[in-house]
BALOBA-1460 file (C-alpha; in Angstrom, 3 decimals):
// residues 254
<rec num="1" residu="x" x="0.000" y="0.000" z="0.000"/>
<rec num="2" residu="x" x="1.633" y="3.752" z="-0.811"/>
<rec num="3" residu="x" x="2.230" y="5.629" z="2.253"/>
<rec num="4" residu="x" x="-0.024" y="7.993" z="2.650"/>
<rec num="5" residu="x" x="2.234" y="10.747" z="4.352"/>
<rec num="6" residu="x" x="5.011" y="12.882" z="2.117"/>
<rec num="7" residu="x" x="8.292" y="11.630" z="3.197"/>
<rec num="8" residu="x" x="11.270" y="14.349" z="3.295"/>
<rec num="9" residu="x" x="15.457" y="13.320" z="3.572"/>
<rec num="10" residu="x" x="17.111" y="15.948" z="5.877"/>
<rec num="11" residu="x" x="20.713" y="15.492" z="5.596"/>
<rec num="12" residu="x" x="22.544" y="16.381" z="9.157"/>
<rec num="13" residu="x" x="19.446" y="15.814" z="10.767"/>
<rec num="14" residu="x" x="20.907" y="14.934" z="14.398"/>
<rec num="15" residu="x" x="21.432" y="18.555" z="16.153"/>
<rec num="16" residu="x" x="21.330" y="22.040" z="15.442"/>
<rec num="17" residu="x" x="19.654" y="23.243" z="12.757"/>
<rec num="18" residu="x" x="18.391" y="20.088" z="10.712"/>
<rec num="19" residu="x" x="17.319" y="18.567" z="14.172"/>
<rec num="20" residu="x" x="14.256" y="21.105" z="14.545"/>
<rec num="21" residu="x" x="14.068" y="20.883" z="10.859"/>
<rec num="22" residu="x" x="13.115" y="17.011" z="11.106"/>
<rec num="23" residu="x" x="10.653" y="17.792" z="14.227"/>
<rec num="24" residu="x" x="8.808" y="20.747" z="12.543"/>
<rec num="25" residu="x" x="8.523" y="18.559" z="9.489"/>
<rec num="26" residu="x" x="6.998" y="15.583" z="11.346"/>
<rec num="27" residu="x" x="5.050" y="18.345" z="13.463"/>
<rec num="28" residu="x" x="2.980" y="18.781" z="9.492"/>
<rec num="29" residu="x" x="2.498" y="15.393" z="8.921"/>
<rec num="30" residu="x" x="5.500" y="14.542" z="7.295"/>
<rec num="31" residu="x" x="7.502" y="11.451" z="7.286"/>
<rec num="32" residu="x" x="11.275" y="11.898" z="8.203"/>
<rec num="33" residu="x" x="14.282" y="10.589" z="6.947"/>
<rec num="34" residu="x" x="17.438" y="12.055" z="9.134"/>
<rec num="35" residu="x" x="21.148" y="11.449" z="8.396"/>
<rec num="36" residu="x" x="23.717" y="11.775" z="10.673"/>
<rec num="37" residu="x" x="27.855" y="11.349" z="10.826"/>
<rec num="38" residu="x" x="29.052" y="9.973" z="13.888"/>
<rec num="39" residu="x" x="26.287" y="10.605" z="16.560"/>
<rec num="40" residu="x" x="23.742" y="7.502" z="16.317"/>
<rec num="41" residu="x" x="22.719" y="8.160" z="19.875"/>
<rec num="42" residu="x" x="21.134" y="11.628" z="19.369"/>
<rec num="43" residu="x" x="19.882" y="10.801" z="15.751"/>
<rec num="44" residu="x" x="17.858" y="8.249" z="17.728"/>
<rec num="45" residu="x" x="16.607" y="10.397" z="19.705"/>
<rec num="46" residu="x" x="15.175" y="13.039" z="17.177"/>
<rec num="47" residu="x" x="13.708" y="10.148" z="15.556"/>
<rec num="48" residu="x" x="11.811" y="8.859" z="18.706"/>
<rec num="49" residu="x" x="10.569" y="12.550" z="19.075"/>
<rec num="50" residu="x" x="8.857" y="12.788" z="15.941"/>
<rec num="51" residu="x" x="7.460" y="9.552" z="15.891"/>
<rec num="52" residu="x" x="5.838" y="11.261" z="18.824"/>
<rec num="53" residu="x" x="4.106" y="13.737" z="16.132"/>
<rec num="54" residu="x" x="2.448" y="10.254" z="15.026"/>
<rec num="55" residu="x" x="4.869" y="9.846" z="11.970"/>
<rec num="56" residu="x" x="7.371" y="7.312" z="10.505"/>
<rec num="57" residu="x" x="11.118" y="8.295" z="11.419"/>
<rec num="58" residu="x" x="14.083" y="6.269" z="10.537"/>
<rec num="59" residu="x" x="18.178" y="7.900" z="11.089"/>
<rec num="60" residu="x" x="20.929" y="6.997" z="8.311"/>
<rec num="61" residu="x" x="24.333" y="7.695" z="8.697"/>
<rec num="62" residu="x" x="26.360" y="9.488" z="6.569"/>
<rec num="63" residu="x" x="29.352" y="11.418" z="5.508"/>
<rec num="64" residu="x" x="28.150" y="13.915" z="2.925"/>
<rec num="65" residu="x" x="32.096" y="14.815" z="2.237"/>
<rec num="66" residu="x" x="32.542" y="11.254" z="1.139"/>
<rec num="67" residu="x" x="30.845" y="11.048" z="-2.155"/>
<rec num="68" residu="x" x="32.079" y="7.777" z="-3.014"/>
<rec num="69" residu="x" x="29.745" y="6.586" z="-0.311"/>
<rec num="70" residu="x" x="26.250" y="7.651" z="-1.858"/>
<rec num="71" residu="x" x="25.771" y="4.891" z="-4.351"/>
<rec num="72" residu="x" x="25.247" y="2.239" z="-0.939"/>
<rec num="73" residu="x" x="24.237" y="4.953" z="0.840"/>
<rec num="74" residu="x" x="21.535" y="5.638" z="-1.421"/>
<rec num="75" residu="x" x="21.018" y="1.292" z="-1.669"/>
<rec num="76" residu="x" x="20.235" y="1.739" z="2.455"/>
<rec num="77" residu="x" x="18.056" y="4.543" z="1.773"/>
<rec num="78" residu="x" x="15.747" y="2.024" z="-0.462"/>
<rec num="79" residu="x" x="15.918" y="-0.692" z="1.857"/>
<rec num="80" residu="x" x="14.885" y="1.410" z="4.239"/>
<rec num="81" residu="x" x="11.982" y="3.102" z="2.533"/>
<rec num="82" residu="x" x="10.377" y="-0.183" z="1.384"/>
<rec num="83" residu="x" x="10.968" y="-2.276" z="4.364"/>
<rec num="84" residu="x" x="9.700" y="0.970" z="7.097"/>
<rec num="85" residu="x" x="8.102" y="3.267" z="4.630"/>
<rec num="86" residu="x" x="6.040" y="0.766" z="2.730"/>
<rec num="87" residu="x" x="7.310" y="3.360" z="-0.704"/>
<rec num="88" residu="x" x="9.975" y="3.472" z="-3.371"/>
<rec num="89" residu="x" x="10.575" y="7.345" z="-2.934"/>
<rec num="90" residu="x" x="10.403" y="10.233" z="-1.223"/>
<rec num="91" residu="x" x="8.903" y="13.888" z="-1.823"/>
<rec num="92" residu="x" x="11.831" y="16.107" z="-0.484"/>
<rec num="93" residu="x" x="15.922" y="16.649" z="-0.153"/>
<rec num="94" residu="x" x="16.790" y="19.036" z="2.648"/>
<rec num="95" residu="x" x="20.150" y="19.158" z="2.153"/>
<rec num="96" residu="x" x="21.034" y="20.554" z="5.217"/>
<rec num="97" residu="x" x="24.712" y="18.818" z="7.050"/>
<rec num="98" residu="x" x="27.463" y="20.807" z="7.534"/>
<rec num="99" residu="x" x="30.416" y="21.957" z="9.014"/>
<rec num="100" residu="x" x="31.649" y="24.899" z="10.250"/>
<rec num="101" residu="x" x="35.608" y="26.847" z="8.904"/>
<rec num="102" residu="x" x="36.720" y="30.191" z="9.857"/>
<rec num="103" residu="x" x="40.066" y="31.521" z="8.176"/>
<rec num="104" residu="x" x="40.825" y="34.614" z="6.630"/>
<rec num="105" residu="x" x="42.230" y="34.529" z="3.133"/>
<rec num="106" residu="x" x="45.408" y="34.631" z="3.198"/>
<rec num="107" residu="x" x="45.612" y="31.556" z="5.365"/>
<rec num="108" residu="x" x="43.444" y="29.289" z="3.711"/>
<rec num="109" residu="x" x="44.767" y="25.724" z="2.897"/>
<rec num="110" residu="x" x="43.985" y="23.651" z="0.175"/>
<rec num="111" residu="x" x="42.815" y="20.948" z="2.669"/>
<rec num="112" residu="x" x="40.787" y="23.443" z="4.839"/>
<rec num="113" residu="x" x="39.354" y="24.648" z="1.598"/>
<rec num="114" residu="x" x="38.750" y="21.306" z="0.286"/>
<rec num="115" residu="x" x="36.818" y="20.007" z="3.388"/>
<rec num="116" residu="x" x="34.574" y="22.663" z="2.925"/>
<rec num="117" residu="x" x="34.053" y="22.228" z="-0.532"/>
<rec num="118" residu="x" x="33.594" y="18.869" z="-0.434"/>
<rec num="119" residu="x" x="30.493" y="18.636" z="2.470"/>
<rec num="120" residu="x" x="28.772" y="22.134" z="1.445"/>
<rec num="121" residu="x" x="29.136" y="21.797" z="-2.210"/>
<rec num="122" residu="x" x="30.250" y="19.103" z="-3.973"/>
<rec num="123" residu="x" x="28.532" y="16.552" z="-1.828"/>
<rec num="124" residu="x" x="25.826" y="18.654" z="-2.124"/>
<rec num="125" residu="x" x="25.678" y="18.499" z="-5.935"/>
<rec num="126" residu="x" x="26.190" y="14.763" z="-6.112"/>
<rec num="127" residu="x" x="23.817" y="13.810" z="-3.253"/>
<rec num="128" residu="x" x="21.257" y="15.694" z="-4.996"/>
<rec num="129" residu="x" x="22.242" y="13.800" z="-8.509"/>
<rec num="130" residu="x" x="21.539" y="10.481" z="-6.982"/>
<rec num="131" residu="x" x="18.044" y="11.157" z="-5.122"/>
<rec num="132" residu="x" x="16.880" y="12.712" z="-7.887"/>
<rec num="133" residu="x" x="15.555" y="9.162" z="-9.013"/>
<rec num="134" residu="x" x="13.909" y="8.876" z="-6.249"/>
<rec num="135" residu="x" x="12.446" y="12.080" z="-5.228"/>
<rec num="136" residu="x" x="8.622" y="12.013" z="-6.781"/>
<rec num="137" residu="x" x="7.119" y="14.263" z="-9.269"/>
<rec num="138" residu="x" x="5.762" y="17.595" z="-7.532"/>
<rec num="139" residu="x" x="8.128" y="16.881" z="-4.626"/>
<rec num="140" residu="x" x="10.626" y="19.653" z="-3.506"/>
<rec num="141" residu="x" x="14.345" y="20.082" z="-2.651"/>
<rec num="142" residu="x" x="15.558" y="23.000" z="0.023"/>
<rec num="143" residu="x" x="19.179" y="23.603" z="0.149"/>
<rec num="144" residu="x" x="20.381" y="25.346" z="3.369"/>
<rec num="145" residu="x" x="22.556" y="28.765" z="2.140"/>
<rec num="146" residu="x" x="23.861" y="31.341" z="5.057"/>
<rec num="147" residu="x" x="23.210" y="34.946" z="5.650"/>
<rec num="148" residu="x" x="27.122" y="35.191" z="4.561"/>
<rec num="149" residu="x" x="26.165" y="35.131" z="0.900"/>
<rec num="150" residu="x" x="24.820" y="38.638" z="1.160"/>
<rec num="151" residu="x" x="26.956" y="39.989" z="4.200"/>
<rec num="152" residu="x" x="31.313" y="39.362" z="3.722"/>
<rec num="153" residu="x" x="32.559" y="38.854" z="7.472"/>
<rec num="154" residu="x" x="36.223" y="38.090" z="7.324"/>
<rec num="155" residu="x" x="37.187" y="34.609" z="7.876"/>
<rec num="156" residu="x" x="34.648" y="33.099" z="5.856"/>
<rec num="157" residu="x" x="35.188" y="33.327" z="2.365"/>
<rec num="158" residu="x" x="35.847" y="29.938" z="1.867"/>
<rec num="159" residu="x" x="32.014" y="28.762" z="3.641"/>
<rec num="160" residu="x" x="30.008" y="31.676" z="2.247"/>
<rec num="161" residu="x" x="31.979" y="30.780" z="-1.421"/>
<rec num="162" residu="x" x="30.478" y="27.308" z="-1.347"/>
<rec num="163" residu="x" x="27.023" y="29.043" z="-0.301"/>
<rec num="164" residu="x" x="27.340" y="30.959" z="-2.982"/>
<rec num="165" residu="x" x="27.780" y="28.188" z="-5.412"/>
<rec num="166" residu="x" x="24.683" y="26.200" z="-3.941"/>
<rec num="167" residu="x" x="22.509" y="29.463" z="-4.556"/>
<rec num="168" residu="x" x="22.986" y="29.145" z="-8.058"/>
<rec num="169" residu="x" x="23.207" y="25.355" z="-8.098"/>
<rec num="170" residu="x" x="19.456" y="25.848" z="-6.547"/>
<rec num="171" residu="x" x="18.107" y="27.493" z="-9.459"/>
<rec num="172" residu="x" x="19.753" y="25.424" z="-11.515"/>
<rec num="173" residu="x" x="17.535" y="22.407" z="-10.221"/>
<rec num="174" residu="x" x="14.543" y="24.407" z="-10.450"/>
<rec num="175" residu="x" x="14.453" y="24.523" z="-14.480"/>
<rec num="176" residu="x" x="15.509" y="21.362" z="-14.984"/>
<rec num="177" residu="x" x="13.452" y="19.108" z="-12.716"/>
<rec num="178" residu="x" x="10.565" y="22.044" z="-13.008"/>
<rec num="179" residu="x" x="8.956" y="19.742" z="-15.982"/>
<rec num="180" residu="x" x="8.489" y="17.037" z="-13.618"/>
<rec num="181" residu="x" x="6.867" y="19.597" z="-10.682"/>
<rec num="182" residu="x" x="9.839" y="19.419" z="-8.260"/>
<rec num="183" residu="x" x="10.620" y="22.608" z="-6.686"/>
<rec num="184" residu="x" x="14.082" y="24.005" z="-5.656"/>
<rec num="185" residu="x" x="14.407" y="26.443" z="-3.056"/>
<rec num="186" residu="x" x="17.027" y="28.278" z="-0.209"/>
<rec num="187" residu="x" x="16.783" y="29.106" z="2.893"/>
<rec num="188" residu="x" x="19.860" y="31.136" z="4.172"/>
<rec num="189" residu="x" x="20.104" y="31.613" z="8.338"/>
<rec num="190" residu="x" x="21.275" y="34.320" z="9.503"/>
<rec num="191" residu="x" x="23.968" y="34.038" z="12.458"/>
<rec num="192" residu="x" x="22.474" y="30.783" z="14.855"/>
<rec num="193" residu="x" x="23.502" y="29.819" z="18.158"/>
<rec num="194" residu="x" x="24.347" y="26.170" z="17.729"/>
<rec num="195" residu="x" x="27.555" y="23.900" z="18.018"/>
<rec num="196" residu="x" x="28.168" y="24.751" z="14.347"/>
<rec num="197" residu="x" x="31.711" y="25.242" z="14.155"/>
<rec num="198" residu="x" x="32.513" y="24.440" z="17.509"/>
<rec num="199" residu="x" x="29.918" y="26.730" z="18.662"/>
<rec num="200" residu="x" x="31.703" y="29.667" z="17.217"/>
<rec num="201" residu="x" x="28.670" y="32.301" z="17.998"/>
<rec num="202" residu="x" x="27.015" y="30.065" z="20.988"/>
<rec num="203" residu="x" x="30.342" y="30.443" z="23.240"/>
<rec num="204" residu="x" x="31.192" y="34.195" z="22.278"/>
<rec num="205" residu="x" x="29.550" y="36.722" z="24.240"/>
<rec num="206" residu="x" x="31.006" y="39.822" z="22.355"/>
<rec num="207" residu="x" x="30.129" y="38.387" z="19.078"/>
<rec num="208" residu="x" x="26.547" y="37.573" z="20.146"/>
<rec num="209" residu="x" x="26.219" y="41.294" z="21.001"/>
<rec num="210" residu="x" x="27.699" y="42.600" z="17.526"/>
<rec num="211" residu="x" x="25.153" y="40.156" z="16.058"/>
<rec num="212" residu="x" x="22.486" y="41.688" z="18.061"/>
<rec num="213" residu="x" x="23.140" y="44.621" z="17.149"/>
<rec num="214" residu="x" x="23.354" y="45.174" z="13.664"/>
<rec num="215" residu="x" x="20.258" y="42.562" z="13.988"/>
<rec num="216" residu="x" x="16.660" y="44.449" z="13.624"/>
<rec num="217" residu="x" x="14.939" y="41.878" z="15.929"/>
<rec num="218" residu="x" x="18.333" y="42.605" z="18.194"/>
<rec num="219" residu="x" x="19.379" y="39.006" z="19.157"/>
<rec num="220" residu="x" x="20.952" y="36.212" z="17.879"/>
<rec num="221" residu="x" x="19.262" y="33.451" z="16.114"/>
<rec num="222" residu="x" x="18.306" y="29.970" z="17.914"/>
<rec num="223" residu="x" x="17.223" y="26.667" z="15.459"/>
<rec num="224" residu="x" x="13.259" y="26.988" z="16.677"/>
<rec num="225" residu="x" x="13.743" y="29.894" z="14.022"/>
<rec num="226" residu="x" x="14.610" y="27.790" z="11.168"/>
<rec num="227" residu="x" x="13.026" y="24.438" z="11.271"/>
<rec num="228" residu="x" x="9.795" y="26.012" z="9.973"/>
<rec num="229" residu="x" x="10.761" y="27.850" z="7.390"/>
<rec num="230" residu="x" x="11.999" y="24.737" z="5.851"/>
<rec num="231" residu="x" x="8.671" y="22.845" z="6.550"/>
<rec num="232" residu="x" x="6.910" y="25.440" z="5.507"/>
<rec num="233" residu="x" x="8.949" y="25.156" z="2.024"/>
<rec num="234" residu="x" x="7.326" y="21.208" z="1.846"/>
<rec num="235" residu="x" x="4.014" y="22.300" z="2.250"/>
<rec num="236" residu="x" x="1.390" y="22.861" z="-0.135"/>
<rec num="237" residu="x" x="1.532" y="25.917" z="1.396"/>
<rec num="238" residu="x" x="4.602" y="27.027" z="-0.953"/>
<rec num="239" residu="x" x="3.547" y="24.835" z="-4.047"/>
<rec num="240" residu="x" x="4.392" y="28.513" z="-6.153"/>
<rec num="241" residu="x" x="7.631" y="29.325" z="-4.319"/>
<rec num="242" residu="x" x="10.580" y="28.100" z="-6.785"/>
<rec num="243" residu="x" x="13.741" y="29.054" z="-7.292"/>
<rec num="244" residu="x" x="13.827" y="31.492" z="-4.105"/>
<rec num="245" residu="x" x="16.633" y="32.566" z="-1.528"/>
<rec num="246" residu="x" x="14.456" y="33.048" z="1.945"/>
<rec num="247" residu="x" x="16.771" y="34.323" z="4.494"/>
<rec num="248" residu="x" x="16.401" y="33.724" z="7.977"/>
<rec num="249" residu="x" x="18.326" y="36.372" z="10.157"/>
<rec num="250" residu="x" x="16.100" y="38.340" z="11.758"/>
<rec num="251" residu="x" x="17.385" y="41.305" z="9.773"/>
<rec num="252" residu="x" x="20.514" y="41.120" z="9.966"/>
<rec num="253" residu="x" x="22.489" y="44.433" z="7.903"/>
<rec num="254" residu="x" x="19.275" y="45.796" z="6.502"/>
């Protein structure tokens, strides 16, 4: 029998950010999907918590900065979804992992830069090649940006260049899978206080007060304020929003 629920993949899906991402999304009904790299223990968790929303939940694990591994990756993700999900697909990618770098210019690496490259970019783009297949017609894919693609803050050119490249990688997917009804969209957080990158903003009280105040809404962001924009983007709700950067910052520079 199909499943009757939308299912949605959110990569990094353990903590932070894709955490309340996964809960929001079961919170509308939604099946869930989470990945995670090393932390099985907490991944379990988020899963038990939105089965509590009365929805399937199953955790993955996965390196998105090892692209060799998505062809048995992507095998596990079909046992999975016919053995728990009763399906052969899901409705939407939220390609969401990542990992936090701060260097200024002039002291970037190669390795620092390709670490970067390879989890926010290129493992983006090849992740999203092989679900493709799977994802069904008039599903969606969100790919998570940063505020730093509008706003340069030293030490992060390497991060917010990868950003960059997924903003236009975004629209990309929007014409070509737009014959089959699969949207493509962005959402871009503004500064968040989670243990990305070590919990660079989280643990720094002077940054968290420039933040907050070039920051209309005057704080910091927390993940409660990003989950739903996401969910909202796998909703019927946004069946006309393609192609889109939504940022999430609370205003920050405006």
């Amino acid at each position: 029998m199909e499943n009757r629920n939308k299912i949605a993949v959110v990569t990094g899906g353990s903590r932070g950010l894709g955490r309340d991402m996964a809960l929001r999304l079961a919170e509308k009904r939604i099946d869930v999907i989470i990945t995670y790299n090393t932390n099985a223990e907490e991944a379990e968790k988020v899963v038990t918590l939105a089965e509590q929303s009365g929805v399937k939940a199953a955790a993955l694990q996965l390196n998105t900065g090892i692209i060799q591994s998505f062809d048995s990756f992507t095998e596990r993700l079909k046992e999975v979804l016919a053995e728990k999900f009763k399906t052969d697909h899901v409705d939407f990618l939220v390609n969401n992992a990542g990992q936090g770098g701060y260097s200024t210019i002039s002291e970037v690496t190669e390795e620092f830069f390709d670490g970067l490259l390879n989890v926010h970019f290129k493992g983006v783009y090849f992740l999203t090649q092989k679900l493709i297949p799977l994802i069904a017609d008039g599903g969606g894919i969100v790919n998570v940006s940063s505020g730093l693609t509008r706003v340069s803050v030293p030490g992060s050119s390497a991060y917010a260049s990868m950003k960059g490249a997924i903003e236009t990688f975004t629209r990309y997917i929007a014409k070509e899978l737009g014959a089959r009804g699969i949207r493509a969209n962005v959402v871009a957080p503004g500064a968040i206080m989670t243990d990305f990158g070590d919990g660079h903003l989280r643990n720094n009280e002077d940054l968290q007060k420039m933040v907050s105040s070039v920051t209309a809404l005057g704080r910091p962001g927390v993940a409660e304020d990003i989950g739903g924009v996401v969910a909202f983007l796998c909703t019927e709700d946004a069946r006309w929003v393609n192609a889109q950067r939504i940022e999430a910052s609370g205003g920050m520079f405006v």
